[in-house]
C-alpha positions in Angstrom: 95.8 -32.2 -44.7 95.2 -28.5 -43.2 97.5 -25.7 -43.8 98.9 -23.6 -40.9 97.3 -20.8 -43.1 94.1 -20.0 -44.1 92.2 -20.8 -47.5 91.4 -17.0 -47.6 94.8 -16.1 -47.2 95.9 -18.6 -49.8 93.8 -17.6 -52.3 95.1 -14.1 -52.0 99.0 -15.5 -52.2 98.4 -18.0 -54.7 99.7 -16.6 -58.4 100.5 -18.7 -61.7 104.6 -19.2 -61.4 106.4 -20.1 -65.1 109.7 -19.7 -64.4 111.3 -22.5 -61.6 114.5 -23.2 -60.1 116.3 -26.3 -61.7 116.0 -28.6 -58.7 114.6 -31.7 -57.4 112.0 -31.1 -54.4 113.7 -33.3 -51.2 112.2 -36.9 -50.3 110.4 -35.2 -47.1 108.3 -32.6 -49.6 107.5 -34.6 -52.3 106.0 -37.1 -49.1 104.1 -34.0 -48.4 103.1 -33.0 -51.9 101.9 -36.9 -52.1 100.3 -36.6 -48.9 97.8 -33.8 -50.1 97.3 -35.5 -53.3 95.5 -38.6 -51.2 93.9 -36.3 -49.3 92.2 -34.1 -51.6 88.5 -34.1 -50.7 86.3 -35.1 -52.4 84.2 -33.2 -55.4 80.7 -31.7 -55.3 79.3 -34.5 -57.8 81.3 -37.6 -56.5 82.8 -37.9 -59.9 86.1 -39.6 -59.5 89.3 -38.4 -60.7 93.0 -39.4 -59.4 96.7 -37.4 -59.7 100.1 -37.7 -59.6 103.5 -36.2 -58.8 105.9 -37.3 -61.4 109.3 -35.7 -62.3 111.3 -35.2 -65.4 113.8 -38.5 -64.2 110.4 -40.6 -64.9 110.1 -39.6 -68.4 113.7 -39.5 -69.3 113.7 -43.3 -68.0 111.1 -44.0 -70.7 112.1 -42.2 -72.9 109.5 -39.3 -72.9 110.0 -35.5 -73.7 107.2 -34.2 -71.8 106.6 -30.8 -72.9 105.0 -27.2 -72.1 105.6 -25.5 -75.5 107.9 -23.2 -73.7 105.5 -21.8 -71.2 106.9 -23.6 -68.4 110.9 -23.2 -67.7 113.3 -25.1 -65.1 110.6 -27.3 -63.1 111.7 -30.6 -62.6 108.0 -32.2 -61.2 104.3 -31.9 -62.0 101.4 -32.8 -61.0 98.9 -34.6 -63.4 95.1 -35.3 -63.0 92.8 -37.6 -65.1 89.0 -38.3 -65.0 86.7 -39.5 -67.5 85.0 -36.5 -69.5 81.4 -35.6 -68.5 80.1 -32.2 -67.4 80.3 -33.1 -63.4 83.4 -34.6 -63.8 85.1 -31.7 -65.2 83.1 -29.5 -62.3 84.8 -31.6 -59.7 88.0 -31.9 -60.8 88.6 -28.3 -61.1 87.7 -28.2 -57.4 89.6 -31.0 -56.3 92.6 -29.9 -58.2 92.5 -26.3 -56.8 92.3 -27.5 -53.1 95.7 -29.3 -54.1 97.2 -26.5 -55.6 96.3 -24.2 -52.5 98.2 -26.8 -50.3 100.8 -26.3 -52.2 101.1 -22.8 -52.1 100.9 -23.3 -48.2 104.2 -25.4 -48.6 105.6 -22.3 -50.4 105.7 -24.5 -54.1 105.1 -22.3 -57.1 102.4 -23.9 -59.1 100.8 -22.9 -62.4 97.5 -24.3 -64.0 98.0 -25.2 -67.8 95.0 -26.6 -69.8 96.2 -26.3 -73.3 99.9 -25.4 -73.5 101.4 -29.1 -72.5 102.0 -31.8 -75.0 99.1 -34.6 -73.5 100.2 -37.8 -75.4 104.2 -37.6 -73.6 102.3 -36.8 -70.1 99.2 -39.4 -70.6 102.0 -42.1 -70.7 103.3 -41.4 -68.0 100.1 -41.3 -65.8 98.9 -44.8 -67.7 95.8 -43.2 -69.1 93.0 -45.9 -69.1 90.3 -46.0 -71.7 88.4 -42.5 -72.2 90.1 -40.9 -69.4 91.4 -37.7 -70.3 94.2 -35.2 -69.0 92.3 -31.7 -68.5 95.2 -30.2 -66.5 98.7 -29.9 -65.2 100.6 -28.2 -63.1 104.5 -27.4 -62.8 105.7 -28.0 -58.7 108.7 -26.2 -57.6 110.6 -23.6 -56.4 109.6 -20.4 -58.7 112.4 -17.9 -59.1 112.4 -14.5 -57.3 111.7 -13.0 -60.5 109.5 -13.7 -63.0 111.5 -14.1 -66.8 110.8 -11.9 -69.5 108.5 -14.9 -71.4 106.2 -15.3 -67.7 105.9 -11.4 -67.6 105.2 -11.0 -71.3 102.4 -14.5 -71.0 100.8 -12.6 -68.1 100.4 -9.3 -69.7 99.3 -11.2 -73.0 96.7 -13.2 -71.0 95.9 -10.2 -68.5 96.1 -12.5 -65.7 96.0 -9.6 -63.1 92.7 -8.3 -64.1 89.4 -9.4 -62.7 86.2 -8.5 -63.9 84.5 -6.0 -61.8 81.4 -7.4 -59.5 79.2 -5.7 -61.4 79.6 -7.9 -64.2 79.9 -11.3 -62.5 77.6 -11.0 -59.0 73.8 -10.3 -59.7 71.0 -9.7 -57.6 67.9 -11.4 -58.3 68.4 -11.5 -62.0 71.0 -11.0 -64.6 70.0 -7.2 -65.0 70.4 -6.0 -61.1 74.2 -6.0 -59.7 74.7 -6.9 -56.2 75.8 -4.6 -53.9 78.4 -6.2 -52.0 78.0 -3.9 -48.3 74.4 -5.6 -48.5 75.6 -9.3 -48.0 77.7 -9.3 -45.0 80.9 -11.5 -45.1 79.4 -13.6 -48.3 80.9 -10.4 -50.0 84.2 -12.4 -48.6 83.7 -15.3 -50.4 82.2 -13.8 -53.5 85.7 -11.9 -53.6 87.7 -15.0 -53.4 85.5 -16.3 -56.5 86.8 -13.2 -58.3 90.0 -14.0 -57.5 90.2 -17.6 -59.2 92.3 -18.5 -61.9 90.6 -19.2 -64.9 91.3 -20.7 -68.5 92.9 -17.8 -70.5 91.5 -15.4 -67.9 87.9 -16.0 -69.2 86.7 -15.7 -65.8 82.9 -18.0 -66.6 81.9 -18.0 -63.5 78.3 -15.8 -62.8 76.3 -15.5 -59.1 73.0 -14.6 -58.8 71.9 -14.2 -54.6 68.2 -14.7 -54.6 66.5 -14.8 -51.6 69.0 -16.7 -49.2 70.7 -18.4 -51.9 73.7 -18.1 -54.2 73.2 -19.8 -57.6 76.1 -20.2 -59.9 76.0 -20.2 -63.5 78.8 -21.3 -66.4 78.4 -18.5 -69.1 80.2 -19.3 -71.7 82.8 -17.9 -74.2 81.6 -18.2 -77.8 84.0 -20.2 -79.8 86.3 -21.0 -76.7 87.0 -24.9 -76.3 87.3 -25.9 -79.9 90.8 -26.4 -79.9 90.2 -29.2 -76.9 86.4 -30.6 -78.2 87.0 -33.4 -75.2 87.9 -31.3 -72.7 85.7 -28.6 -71.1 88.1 -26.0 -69.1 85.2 -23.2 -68.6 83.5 -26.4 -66.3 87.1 -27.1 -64.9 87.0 -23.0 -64.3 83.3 -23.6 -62.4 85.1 -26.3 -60.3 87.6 -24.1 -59.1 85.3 -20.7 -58.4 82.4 -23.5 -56.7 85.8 -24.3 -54.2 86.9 -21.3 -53.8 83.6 -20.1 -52.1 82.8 -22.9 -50.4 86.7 -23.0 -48.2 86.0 -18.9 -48.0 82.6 -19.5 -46.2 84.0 -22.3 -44.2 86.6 -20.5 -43.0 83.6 -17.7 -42.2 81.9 -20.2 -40.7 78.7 -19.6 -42.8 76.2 -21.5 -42.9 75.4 -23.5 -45.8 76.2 -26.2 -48.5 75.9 -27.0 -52.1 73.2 -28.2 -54.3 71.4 -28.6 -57.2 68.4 -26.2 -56.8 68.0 -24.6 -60.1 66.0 -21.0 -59.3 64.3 -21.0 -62.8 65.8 -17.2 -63.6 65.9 -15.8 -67.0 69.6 -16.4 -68.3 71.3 -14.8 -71.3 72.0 -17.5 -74.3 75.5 -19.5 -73.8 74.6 -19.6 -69.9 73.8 -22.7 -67.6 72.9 -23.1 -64.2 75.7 -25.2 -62.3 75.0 -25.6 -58.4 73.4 -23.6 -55.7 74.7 -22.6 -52.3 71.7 -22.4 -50.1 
């Protein structure tokens, strides 16, 4: 499904929404909202992973008290992926649940990624979870209120979710030690800036580019001790997932030339970092 808007422009609108008016999206957008989820392409490994719209009527029939441990207030639906655990899979689902949540932001839903603060067991029945599978994200769909409540502003300044890093610390030419200087790489410095701009677990922002000769490589450095709350789950991969789509729609929309894959340079990386994919 394409968007009258573009993926640039998206990006840019798209913000995490807590706070939702208390009503039921109409028959003709949730056939939308399920339209895009059957849609969503498909991720840069091939892993598969599948989601669903469900609303709070679904869980009250079963009795089910889905919950967000407060974080979330008013929204009546969300959207819940699954996939089995494994390194790619986690990659890929970040990416294909991003591209979703763009859509949505294109239909003018609020939306608001949530990797820890939701109560897994109340939604994993009601998405039938199936053998290993595992839940690594929601998201609330609604209406968000015109103003963000006093808990959303205070979660946002607690988690610092307007700041980005600068590029100096996350865009690297050559090596780890040499910052790219972003008026020397055209309109990539576009789509480097939209990788800046993704969300990311607790605002950890993973994601590391190194340009080396005509290539972009991307690298998941991580956050010492993040993750041990979740051992099954691996949000700074989900994070890669999402950075990894949000350059590849950005240089799409550029019409750049390129595509992904694995194409490790070899480069000297500090300790806790690993190579993910290459853009070449």
């Amino acid at each position: 499904m394409n968007t009258k808007f573009s993926y640039i422009d998206l990006i840019h609108r798209r913000s995490s929404r807590r706070s939702y008016k208390p009503e039921f999206l109409s028959d003709k957008i949730q056939d939308q909202v399920n339209e895009i989820i059957v849609t969503v392409p498909t991720g840069l490994f091939g892993t598969d992973s599948s989601f669903r719209l469900i609303h709070k009527s679904m869980a009250a029939d079963q009795k089910i008290k889905p919950g967000t441990y407060g974080f979330i207030s008013g929204a009546q639906h969300f959207i819940v992926g699954k996939t089995i655990p494994g390194a790619e899979a986690f990659v890929d689902f970040g990416y294909r649940m991003e591209w979703i949540i763009l859509q949505l932001t294109g239909l003018g839903l609020g939306t608001c990624w949530l990797g820890g603060t939701f109560t897994r067991s109340e939604f994993a029945s009601l998405v039938d979870l199936q053998g290993n599978e595992v839940i690594p994200a929601i998201t609330p769909v609604g209406y968000a209120t015109e103003r963000r409540s006093i808990r959303d502003r205070l979660i946002r300044l607690g988690a610092g979710s307007k700041n980005r890093k600068p590029w100096a610390e996350l865009f690297f030419d050559g090596d780890f030690d040499q910052p790219l200087d972003r008026l020397q790489i055209g309109e990539y410095a576009t789509a480097l800036e939209m990788v800046r701009l993704a969300p990311s677990a607790s605002n950890k922002q993973p994601w590391r580019v190194i340009k080396a000769d005509n290539a972009f490589h991307f690298y998941l450095q991580r956050t010492a001790g993040y993750g041990r709350m979740f051992p099954a789950i691996d949000l700074q991969r989900v994070d890669m997932g999402i950075a990894l789509g949000h350059f590849e729609l950005s240089v799409r929309e550029l019409q750049l030339s390129g595509h992904f894959q694995a194409a490790d340079p070899g480069i000297a990386h500090p300790e806790g970092t690993e190579y993910t994919l290459s853009w070449v």
